[in-house]
C-alpha positions as CSV (number, residue, x, y, z in Angstrom):
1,X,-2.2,-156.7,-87.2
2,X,1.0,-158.3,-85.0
3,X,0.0,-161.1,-82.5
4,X,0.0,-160.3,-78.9
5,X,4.2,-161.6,-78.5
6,X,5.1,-159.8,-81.7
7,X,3.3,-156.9,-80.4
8,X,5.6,-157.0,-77.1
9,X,8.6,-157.4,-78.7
10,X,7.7,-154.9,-81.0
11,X,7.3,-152.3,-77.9
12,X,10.6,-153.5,-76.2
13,X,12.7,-153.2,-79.6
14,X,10.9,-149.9,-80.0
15,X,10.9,-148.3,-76.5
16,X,13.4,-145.7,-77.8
17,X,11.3,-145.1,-81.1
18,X,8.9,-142.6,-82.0
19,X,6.1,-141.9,-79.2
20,X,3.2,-143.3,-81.4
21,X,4.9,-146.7,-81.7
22,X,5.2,-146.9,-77.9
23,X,1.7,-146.0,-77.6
24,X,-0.1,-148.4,-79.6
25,X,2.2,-150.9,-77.8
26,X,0.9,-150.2,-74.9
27,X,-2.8,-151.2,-75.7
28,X,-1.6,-155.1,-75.7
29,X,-1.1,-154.9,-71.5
30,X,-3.8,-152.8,-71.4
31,X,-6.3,-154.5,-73.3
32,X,-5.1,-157.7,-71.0
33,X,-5.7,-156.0,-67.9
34,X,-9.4,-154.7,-68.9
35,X,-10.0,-158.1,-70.2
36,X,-8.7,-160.1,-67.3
37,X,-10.3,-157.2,-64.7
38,X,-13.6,-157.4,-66.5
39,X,-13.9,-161.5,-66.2
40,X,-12.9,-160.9,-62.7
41,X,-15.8,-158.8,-61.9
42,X,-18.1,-160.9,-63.4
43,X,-16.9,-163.6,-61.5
44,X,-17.5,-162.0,-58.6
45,X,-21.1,-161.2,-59.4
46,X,-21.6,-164.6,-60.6
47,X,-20.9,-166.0,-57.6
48,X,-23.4,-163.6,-55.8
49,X,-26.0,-164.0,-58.4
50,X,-25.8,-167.9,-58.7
51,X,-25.3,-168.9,-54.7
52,X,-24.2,-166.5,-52.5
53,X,-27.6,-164.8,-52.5
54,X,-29.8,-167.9,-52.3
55,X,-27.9,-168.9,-49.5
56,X,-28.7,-165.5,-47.3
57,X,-32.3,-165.8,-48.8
58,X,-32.3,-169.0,-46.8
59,X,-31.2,-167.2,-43.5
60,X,-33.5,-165.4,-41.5
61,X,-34.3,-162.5,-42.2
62,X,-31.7,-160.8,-39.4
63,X,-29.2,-163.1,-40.0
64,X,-29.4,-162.9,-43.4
65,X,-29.0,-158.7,-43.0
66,X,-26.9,-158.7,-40.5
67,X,-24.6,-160.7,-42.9
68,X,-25.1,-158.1,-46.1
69,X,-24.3,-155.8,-43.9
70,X,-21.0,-157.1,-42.8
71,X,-19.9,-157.8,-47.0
72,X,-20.8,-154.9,-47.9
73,X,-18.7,-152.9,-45.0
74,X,-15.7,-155.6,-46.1
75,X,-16.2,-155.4,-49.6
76,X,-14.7,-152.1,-49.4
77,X,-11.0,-153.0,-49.2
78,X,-7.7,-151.9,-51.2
79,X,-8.0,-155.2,-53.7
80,X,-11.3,-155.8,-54.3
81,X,-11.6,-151.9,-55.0
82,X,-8.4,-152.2,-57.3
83,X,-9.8,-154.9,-58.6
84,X,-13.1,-153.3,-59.5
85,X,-12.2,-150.2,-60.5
86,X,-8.9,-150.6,-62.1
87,X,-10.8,-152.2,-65.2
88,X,-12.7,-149.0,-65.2
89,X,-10.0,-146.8,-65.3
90,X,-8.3,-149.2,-67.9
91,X,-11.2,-149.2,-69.9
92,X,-11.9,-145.0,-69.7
93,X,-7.9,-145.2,-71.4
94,X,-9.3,-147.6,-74.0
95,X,-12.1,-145.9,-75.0
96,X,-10.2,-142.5,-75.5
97,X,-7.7,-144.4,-77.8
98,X,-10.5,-145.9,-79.7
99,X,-12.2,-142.5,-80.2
100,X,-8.6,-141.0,-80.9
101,X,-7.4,-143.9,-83.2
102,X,-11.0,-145.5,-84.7
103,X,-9.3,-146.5,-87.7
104,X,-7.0,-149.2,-85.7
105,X,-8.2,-152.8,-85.7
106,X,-10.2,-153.7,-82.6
107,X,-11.0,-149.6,-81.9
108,X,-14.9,-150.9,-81.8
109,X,-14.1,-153.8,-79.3
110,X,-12.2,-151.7,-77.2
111,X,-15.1,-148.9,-76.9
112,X,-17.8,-151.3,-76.8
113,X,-16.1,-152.9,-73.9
114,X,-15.4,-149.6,-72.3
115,X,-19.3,-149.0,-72.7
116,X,-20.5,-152.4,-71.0
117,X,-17.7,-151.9,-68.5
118,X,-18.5,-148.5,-67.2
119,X,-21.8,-148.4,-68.2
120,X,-23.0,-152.0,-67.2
121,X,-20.9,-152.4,-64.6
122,X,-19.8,-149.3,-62.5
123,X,-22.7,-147.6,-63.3
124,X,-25.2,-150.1,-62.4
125,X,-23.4,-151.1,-59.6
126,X,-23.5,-146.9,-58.2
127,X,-27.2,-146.4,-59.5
128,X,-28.8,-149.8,-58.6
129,X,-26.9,-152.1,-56.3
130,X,-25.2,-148.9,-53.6
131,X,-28.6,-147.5,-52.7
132,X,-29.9,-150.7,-52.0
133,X,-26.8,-151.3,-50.2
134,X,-27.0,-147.7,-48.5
135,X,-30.9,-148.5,-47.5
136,X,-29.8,-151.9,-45.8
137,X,-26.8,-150.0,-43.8
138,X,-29.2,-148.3,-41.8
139,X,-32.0,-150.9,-41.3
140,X,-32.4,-152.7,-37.7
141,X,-32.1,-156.5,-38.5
142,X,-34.5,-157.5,-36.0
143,X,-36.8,-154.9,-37.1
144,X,-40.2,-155.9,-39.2
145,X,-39.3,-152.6,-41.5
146,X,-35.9,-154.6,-41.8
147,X,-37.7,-158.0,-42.9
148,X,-40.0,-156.4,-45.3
149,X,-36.8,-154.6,-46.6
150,X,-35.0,-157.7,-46.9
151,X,-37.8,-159.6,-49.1
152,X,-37.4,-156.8,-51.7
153,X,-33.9,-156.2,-51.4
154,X,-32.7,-159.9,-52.1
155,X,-35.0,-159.6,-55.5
156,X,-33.9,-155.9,-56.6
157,X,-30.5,-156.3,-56.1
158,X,-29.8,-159.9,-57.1
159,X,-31.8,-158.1,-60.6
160,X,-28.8,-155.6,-61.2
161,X,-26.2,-157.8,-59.5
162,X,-27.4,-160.3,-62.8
163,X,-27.5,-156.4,-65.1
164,X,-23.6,-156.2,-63.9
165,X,-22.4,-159.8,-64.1
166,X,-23.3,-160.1,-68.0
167,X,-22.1,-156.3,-68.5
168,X,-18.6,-157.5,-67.0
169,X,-18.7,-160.5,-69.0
170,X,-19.8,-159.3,-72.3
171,X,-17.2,-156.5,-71.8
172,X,-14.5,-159.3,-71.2
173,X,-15.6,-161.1,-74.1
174,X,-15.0,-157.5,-76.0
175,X,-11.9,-157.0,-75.0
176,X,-10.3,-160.6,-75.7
177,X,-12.1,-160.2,-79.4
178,X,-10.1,-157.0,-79.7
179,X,-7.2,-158.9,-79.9
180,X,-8.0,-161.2,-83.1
């Protein structure tokens, strides 16, 4: 197996050589990206799991809706969207070249880290964490339906926002061990 700079210059000395060359070339800056966009994520849930939650548990229970509310309308933005579902696209590449080419070295990394990634990740985060999200949108933060909804949303989706964070980090993990 060529190291990651042996695997560049490889593609660059090759770029005119056969397509299959230029292909498996290709993984290297892929692998990167899904590896570096995985982390990313998980940082990003990290943070929500380990203090950003705690501290709108704090808040009353309208301020600490009325702030949810506000992340999750900014949360949808070009970057953190690129950032979140880049990996997934990445990693829906990688898996198909593991499943077409099984008998390269790191094929298993690279579809177990697809799995955790699109799985554990966007899939949680579209199954668990968006209706809880969707429910919040429409609640009245000074309402007693919105404070009895708040007391079970900051446990439910704190849960899958913890399901997501290791998902994205295990799939990170996966994708750097591809690489040995």
């Amino acid at each position: 197996m060529l190291r990651p700079y042996k695997q560049l210059s490889t593609f660059a000395i090759n770029l005119i050589g056969d397509k299959m060359t230029i292909v498996q070339n290709w993984r290297l800056p892929l692998i990167i990206f899904a590896g570096v966009g995985s982390a990313l994520s998980a940082g990003i849930f990290f943070a929500f799991s380990t203090f950003v939650m705690q501290a709108l548990g704090r808040q009353t229970p309208s301020s600490g809706i009325a702030t949810m509310q506000s992340i999750n309308i900014t949360v949808i933005n070009p970057w953190f969207m690129a950032a979140f579902f880049g990996p997934a696209v990445v990693s829906l590449v990688l898996a198909i070249a593991a499943l077409k080419q099984w008998n390269q070295p790191g094929a298993l990394y690279w579809l177990a880290g697809a799995l955790f990634y699109l799985v554990g990740t966007i899939g949680v985060t579209i199954l668990g964490n968006i209706p809880l999200n969707d429910a919040l949108a429409v609640v009245n933060p000074d309402s007693a339906e919105g404070a009895t909804l708040w007391v079970r949303y900051l446990t439910n989706w704190t849960f899958w926002n913890h399901v997501r964070t290791i998902a994205a980090f295990v799939a990170a993990a996966l994708f750097t061990l591809s690489l040995i």
